[in-house]
C-alpha positions in Angstrom: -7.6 -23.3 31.0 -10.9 -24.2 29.0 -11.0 -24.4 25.1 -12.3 -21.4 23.4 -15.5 -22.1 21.6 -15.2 -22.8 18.1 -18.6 -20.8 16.5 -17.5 -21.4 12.9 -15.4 -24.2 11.1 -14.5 -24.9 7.8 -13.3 -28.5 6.9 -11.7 -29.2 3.7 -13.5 -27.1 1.5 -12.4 -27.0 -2.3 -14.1 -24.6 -5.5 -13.0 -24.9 -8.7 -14.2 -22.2 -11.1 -13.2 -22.9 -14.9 -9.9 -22.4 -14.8 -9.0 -21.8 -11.3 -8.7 -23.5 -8.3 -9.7 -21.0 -6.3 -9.8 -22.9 -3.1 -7.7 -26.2 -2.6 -9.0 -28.1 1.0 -9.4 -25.0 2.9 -9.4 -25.6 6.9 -10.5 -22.3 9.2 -11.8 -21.7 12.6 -13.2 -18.8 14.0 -14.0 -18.5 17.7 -16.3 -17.0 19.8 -15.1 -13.4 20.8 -12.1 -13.3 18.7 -11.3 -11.1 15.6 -9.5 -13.6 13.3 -7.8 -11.9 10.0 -7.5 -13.2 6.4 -4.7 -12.6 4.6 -3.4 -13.1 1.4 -2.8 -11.5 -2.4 -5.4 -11.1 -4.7 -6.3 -14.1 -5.8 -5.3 -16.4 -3.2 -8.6 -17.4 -1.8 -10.2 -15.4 0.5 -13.0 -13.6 -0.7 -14.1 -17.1 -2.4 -13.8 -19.0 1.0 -15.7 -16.1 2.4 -18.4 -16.1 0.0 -19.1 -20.1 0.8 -19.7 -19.2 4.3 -21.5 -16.2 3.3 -23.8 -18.3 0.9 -23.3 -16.7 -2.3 -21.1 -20.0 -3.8 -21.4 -23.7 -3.3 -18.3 -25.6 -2.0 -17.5 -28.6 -4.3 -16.0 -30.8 -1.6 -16.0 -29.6 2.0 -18.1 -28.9 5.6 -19.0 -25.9 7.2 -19.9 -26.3 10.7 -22.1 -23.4 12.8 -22.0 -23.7 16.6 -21.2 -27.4 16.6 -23.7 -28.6 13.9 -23.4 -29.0 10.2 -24.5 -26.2 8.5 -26.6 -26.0 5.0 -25.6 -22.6 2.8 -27.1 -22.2 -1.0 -27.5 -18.8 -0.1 -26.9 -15.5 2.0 -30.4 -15.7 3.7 -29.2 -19.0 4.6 -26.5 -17.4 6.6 -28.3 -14.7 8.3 -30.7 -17.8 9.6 -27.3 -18.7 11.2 -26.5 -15.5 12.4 -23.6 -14.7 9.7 -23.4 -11.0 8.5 -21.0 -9.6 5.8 -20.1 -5.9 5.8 -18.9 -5.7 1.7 -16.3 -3.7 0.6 -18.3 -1.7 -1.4 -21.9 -0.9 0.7 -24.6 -2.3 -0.1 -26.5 1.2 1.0 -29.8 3.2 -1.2 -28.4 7.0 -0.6 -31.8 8.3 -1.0 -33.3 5.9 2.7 -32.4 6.9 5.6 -30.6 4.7 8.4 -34.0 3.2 9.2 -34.6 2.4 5.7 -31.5 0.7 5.0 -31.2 -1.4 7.8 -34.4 -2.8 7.5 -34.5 -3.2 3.6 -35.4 -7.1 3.2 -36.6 -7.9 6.8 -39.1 -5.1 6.8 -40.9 -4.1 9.9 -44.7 -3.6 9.2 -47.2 -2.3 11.7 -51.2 -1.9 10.8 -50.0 -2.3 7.0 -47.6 0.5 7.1 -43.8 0.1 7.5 -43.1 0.7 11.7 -40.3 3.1 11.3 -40.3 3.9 15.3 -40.4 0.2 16.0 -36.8 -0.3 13.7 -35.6 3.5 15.2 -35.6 2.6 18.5 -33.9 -1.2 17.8 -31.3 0.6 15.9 -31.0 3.4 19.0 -30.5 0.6 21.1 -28.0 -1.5 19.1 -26.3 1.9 18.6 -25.7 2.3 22.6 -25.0 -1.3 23.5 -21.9 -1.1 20.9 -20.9 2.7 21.1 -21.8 2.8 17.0 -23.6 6.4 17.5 -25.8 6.4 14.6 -28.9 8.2 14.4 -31.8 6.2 12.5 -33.4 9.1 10.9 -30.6 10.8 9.1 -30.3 10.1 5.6 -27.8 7.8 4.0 -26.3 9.8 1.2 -24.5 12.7 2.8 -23.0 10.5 5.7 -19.4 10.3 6.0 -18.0 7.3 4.9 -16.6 5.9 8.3 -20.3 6.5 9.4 -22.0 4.8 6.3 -19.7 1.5 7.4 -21.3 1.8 10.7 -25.2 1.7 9.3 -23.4 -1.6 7.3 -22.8 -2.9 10.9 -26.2 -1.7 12.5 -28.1 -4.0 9.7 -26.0 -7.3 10.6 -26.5 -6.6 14.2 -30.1 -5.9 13.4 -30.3 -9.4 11.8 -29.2 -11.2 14.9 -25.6 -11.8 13.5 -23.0 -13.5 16.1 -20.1 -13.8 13.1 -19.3 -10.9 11.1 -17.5 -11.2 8.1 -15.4 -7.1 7.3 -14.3 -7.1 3.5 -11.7 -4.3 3.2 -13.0 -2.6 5.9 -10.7 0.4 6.0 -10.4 0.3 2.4 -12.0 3.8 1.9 -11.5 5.3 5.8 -9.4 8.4 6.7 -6.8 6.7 9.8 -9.1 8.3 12.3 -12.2 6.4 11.1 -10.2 3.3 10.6 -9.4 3.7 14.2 -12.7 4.0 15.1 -13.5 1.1 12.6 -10.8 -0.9 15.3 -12.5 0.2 18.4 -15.8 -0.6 17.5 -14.5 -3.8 16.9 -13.3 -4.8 20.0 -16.1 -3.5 21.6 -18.5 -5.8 19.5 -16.0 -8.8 20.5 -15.7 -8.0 24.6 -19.8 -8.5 24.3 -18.9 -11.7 22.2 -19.5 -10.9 18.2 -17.2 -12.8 16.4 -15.8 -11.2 13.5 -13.3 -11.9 10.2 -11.3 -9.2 9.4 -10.2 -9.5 5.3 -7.4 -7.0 4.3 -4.2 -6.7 2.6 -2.7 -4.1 5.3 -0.4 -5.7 7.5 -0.2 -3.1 9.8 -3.9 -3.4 10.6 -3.8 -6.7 10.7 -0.8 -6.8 13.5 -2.6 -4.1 15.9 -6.0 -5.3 15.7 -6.3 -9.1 15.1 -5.8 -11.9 17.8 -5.3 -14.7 15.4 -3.5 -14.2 11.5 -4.6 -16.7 8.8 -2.5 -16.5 5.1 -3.8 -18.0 2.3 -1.9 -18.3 -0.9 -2.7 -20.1 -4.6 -5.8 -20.9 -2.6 -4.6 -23.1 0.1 -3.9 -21.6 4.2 -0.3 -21.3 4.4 -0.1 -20.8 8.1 -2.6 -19.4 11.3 -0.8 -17.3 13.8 -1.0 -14.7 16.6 0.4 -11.3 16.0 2.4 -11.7 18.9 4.5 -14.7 17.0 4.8 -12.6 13.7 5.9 -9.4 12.0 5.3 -7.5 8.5 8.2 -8.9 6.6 7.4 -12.9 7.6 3.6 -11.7 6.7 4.4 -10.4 3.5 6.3 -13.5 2.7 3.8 -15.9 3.5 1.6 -13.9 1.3 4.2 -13.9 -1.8 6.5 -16.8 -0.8 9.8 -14.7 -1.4 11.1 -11.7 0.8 9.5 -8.7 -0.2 10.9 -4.9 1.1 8.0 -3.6 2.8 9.9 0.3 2.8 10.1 2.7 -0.1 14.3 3.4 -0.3 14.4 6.3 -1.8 17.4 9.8 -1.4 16.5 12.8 -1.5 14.9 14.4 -4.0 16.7 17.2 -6.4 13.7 19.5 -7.8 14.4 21.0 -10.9 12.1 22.8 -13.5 8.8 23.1 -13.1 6.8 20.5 -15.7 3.1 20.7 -14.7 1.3 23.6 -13.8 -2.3 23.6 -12.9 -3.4 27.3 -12.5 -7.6 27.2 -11.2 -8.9 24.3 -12.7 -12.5 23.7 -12.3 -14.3 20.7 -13.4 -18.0 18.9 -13.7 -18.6 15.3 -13.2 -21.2 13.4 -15.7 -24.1 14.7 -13.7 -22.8 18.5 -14.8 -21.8 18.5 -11.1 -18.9 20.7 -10.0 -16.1 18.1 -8.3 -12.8 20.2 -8.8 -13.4 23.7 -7.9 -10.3 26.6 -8.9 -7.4 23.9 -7.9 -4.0 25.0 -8.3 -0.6 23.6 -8.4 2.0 22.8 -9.7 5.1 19.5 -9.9 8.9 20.2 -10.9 10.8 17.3 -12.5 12.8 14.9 -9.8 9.7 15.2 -7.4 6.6 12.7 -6.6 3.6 15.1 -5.5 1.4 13.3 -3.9 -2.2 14.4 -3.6 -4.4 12.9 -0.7 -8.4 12.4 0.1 -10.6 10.0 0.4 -11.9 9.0 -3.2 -14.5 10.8 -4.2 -13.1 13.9 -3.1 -12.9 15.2 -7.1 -9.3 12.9 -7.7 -11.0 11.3 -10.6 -12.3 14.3 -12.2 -9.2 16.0 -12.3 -6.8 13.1 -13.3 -9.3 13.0 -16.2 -9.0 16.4 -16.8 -5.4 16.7 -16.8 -4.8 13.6 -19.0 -7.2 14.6 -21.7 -9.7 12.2 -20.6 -12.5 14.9 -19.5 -12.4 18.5 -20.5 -12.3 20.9 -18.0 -15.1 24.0 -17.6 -12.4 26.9 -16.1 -8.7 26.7 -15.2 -5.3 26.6 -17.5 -3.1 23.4 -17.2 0.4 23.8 -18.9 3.2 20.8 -19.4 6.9 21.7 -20.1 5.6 25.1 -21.1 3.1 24.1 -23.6 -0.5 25.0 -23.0 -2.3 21.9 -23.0 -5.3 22.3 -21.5 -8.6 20.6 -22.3 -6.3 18.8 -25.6 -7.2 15.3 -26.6 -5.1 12.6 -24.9 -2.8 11.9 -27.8 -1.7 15.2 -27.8 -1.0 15.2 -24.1 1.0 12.0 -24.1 2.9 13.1 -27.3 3.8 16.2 -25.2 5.4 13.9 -22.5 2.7 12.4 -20.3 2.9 9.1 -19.0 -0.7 8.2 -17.7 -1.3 4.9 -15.2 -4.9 5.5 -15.2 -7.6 4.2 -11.9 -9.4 1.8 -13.8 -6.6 -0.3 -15.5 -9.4 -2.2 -17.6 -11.2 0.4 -19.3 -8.8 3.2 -19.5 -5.6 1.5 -19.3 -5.6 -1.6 -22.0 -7.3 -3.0 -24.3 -8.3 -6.7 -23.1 -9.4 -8.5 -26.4 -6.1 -6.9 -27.5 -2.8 -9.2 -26.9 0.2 -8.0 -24.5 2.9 -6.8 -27.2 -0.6 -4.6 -28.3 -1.1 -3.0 -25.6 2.3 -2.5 -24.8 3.0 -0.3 -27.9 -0.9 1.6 -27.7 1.1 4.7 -27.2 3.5 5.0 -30.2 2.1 2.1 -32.5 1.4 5.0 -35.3 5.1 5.9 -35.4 8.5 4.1 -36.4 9.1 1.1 -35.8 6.1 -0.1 -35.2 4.6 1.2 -38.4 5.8 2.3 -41.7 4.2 4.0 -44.3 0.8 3.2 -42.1 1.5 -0.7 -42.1 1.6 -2.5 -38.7 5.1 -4.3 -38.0 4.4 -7.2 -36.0 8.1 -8.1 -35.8 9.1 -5.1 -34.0 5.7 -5.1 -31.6 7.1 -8.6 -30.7 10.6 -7.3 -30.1 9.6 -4.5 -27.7 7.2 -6.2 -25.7 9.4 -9.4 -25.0 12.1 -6.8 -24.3 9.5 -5.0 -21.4 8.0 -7.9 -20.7 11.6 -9.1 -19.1 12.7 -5.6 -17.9 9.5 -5.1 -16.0 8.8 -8.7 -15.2 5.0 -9.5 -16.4 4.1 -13.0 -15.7 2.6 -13.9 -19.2 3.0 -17.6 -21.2 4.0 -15.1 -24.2 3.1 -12.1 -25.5 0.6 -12.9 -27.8 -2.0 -13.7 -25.1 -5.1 -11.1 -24.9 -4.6 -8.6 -21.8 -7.6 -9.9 -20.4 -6.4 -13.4 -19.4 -3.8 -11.3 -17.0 -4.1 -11.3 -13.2 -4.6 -7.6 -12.1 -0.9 -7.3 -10.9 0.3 -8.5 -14.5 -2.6 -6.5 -16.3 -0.8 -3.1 -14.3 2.6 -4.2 -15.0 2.0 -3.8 -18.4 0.4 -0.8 -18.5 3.5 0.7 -16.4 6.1 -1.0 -19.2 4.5 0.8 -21.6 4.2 4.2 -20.0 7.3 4.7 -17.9 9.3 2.6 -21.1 9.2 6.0 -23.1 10.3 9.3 -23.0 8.4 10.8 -20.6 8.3 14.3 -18.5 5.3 14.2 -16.8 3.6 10.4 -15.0 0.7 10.8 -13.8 -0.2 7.4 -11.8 -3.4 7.4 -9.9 -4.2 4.3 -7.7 -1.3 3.0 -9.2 -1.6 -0.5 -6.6 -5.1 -0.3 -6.0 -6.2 -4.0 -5.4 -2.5 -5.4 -5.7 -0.6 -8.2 -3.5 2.5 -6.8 -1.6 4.7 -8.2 -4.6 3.4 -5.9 -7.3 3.0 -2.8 -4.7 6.9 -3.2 -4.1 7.6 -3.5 -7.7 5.7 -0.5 -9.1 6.9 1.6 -6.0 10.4 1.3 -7.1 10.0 1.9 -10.7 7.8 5.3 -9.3 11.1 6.3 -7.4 13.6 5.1 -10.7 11.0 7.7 -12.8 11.3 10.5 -10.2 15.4 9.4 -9.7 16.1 10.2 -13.1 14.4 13.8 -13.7 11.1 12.9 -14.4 7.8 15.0 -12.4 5.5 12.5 -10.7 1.9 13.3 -9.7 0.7 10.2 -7.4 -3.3 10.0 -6.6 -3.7 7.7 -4.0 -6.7 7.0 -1.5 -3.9 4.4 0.3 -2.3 7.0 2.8 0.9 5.2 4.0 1.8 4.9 -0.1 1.3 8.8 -0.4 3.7 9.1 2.9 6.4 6.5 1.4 6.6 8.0 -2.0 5.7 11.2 -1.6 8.3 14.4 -1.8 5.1 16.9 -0.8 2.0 16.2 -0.4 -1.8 18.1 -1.0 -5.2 17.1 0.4 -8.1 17.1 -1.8 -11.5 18.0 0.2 -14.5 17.9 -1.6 -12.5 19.4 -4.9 -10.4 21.5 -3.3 -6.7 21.7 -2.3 -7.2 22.1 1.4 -3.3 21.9 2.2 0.2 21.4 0.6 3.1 20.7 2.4 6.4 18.7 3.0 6.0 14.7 3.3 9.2 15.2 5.6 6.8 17.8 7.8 3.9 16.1 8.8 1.9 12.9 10.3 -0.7 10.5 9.2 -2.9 11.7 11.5 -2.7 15.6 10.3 -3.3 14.7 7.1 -6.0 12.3 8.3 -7.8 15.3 9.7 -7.2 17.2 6.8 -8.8 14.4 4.3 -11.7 14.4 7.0 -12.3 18.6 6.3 -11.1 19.8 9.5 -8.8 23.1 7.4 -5.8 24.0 9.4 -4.2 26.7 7.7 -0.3 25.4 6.5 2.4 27.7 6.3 
């Protein structure tokens, strides 16, 4: 048996940012043919190591070897000279070009002094073919599907000559059909001998599609192996380095009054846009509805909408009976709401402010934390080492600014302080968006404990298996509109998959 053909090797390599040691003498291999999978939590390493090989940092100690030969990387062009592509998380696409356009930005074709669109149409037709990609060159970026915008992404490494592709997040924003199509496209660049790295925090992914598993964690490879040797739970501990319950345990739920109703609800983005168009709905107490899509479908606009955040243009949204629509957030959260916003940093904390600050942003106006309009610091510092124990936040102590939190801690205590008080209503939208295994399980469970003890739960998640685990029903959000609503119990990833894609089936 010969040795497989190392194209890509990284020896020892260490980066220290202030602060952080972001990566402690890294070793990694990547062979020819092979889709190789990084693994770890958020901050253990990976997208630094990958942005060495991709050229964007400079190792402080360390080799990275090409084909065999030492190679020298001070910058991404560096690496597309080596034939290194990187597919980012978030595209790197102009909506306004088409394919053509795009994929030739920077390494522009030019013919008589005029840029030779034909001469890049019919290299992308033919890359297109020779790895079953099926994108047409002329059609304009902007109104492409998402799964088919990742695909141009691929088209412009191939179109650079790359032989190692680097996927950050790939399925990050794809509906489970075009993440299965992300997976076959895959192989099918491997069998004609692309070699790729595959960076994710799904472990299911990473077990059906990778042939060799590296973890990283605190910056340092913990372990390579083959899915075959390996499941989720010893994945997941690798990643953490404790036992971490991968399933949602949760009975069944007892609905009792409704709490939230949302009765046509129309709303405008910044642009003056329409995103949310006549939605309707409505989320007893003891229930988790979960609503569905793949972001950008109008779930922002109405989470603002219904926390105070944005004011709707049409529509009536009512809490516990009280008319609350288009009311200023502190009167919606005095009415019950707990909100875990999408973007933790600006909507959820404030970062120059310390922990036990944040923790009491809510109710800091009202006894005990004030009295007669004067700040007591002795009770802040009370209630926020009391939460910062019951919900376990990893801080040195609770004067420390927000800001110096990891993202897991940062969410942690925005979920203290909002599921803490006496609440009727939680909204949580992306609630473990960017989160290591360890904080996803932790914030799950205190979602169920909320929805256990009477309290109505709207989830907003683009992650679909965290919709299916938490969720009692569930509705799909299409291009601002409620396309279906039905039982959790009743239906599949992949209906809902087609659903979150636009293909209406009507629901009983």
């Amino acid at each position: 048996m010969t040795e497989p053909t190392i194209v890509l090797e990284a020896k020892g390599i260490t980066k220290q940012f202030p602060g952080v040691l972001a990566n402690d003498n890294v070793n990694f291999d990547l062979r020819k043919g092979e889709i190789h999978a990084l693994l770890g939590e958020n901050g253990a390493g990976k997208s630094t190591l990958m942005n060495l090989l991709y050229g964007l940092h400079n190792p402080d100690k360390g080799e990275i070897d090409v084909n065999g030969k030492t190679a020298v990387i001070h910058s991404p062009n560096d690496s597309i000279a080596l034939g290194i592509g990187m597919v980012h998380q978030h595209f790197m696409l102009i909506p306004v070009f088409t394919v053509a356009e795009n994929v030739m930005l920077g390494d522009e074709s030019v013919k008589n002094g005029s840029l030779d669109r034909v001469a890049v149409a019919a290299r992308i037709t033919e890359i297109s073919k020779q790895y079953g990609l099926d994108v047409d060159p002329n059609a304009l970026v902007g109104p492409l599907p998402v799964g088919i915008q990742q695909r141009v992404e691929i088209v412009k490494t191939l179109y650079r000559n790359a032989e190692i592709v680097i996927l950050d997040e790939p399925t990050a924003v794809l509906t489970p059909q075009e993440a299965e199509d992300l997976f076959r496209i895959m192989r099918d660049l491997t069998a004609r001998g692309v070699s790729i790295i595959f960076i994710t925090h799904k472990l299911k992914e990473v077990l059906a599609v990778a042939d060799r598993i590296t973890v990283m964690r605190a910056g340092r490879v913990i372990n390579t192996v083959k899915p075959s040797e390996t499941d989720s739970a010893q994945l997941a501990n690798m990643m953490v380095g404790r036992q971490v319950i991968l399933t949602v345990d949760k009975k069944d739920h007892e609905a009792a009054d409704e709490v939230l109703k949302v009765e046509g609800i129309t709303v405008r983005d910044q642009r003056d846009l329409e995103t949310v168009h006549n939605v309707s709905f409505s989320v007893r107490g003891g229930e988790v509805l979960g609503i569905a899509g793949v972001q950008g479908n109008g779930q922002t606009e109405l989470s603002e909408a219904l926390t105070g955040l944005r004011r709707p243009t049409g529509g009536k949204v009512t809490i516990a009976g009280k008319d609350l629509t288009g009311k200023p957030p502190r009167i919606i959260t005095e009415a019950g709401l707990g909100h875990i916003p999408e973007d933790r940093q600006r909507h959820g904390l404030v970062l120059s402010y310390s922990v036990a600050d944040n923790m009491a942003l809510c109710d800091y106006y009202h006894a005990p934390f004030s009295s007669r309009g004067v700040i007591q610091p002795k009770a802040l510092d009370e209630n926020s080492r009391k939460l910062i124990s019951a919900f376990d936040v990893r801080t040195p102590s609770p004067f420390v600014n927000a800001g110096k939190l990891s993202g897991g801690n940062q969410q942690k205590v925005i979920v203290a302080r909002e599921l803490s008080r006496d609440v009727k209503l939680v909204i949580a939208n992306q609630p473990t968006r960017g989160l290591d295994v360890g904080s996803i399980e932790y914030i799950h469970s205190e979602i169920i404990k909320m929805r256990d003890r009477g309290v109505a739960v709207l989830l907003i998640s683009a992650e679909l298996d965290e919709i299916m685990a938490l969720s009692d029903r569930i509705a799909v959000m299409y291009r601002g509109q409620i396309v279906a609503v039905v039982d959790a119990k009743q239906t599949t990833r992949e209906q809902l998959g087609l659903w979150m894609a636009g293909a209406h089936v009507e629901t009983a």
